[in-house]
N, C-alpha and C positions, 0 to 999 in steps of 0.2 A: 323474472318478468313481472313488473309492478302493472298491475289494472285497476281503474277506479272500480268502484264500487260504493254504490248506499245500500245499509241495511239496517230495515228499518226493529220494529223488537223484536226479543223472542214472543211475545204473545202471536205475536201474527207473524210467522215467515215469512208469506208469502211479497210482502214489505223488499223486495231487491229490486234492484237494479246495475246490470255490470255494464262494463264498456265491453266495446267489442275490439280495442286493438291495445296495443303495450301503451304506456307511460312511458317517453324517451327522457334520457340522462336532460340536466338542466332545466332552467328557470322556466314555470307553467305556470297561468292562471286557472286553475278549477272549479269547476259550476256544478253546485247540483240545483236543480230546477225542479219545482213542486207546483204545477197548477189542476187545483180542486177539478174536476169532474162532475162531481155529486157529493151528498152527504156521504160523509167520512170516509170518501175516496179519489183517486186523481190522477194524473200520470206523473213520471219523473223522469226527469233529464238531465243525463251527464251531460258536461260542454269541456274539453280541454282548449283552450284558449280561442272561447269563442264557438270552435268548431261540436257541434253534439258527434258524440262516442259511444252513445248508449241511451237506451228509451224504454222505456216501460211500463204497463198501467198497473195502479198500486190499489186493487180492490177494495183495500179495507186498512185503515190508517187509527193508533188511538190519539184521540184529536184535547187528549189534557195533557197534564203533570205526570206521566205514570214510570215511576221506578222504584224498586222494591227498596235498592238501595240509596235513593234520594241521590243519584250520582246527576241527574241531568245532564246537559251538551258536552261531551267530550270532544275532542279534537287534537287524532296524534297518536295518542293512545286508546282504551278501552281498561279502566282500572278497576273495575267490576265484576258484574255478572256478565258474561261474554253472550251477543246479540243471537250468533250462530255457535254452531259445534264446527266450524271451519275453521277455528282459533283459538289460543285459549290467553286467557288474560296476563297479564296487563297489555298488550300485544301493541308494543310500544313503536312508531314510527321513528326512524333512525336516521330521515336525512333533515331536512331546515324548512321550516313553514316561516316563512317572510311574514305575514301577514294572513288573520282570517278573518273574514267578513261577514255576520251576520244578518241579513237583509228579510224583512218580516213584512209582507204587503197584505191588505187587504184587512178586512173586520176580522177583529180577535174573536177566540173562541173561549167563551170564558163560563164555567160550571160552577154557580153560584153555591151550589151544596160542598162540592169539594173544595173551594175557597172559604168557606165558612168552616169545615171541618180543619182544612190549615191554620186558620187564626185561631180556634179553640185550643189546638194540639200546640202553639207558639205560646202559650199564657202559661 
């Protein structure tokens, strides 16, 4: 029985969000939904095609770049350092992702020191 789920680092657990019913066989569009609340926190929300499956407030979010292993956005898999202990890596998705969409609204959040320590560490 396949359920969505976001999760978000291991720094902060508390970063989930699950649906509340199965993923049925065939072609879905899936949403995950992040609208801010407050500094560096927000709710989120699953939508399987359209309809929400799941909601949750995400108390505390890190709001830069942050991975030990420099892996950034995955999708499918997890070939890293695994988010949770309810999986262990590479924990690869096995059916077909048509299409994924990254969609990025509103003013960036941008940490001039740790941008400036990327471009030193790039040279």
């Amino acid at each position: 029985m396949l359920r969505l789920r976001y999760q978000g680092s291991v720094v902060t657990p508390s970063e989930s969000v699950r649906s509340s019913t199965a993923l049925t066989p065939g072609r879905h569009t899936v949403t995950f939904r992040f609208n801010k609340t407050g500094e560096h926190q927000g709710r989120g929300t699953l939508l399987v095609d359209g309809d929400e499956v799941g909601a949750g407030d995400i108390p505390r979010f890190t709001p830069t770049r942050f991975s030990i292993t420099d892996a950034g956005l995955s999708c499918g898999y997890d070939f890293a350092m695994p988010v949770t202990d309810d999986y262990r890596a590479p924990f690869r998705f096995t059916g077909r992702l048509h299409r994924v969409i990254v969609d990025v609204d509103g003013e960036p959040f941008v940490d001039a020191e740790a941008e400036a320590d990327l471009a030193l560490r790039a040279q």
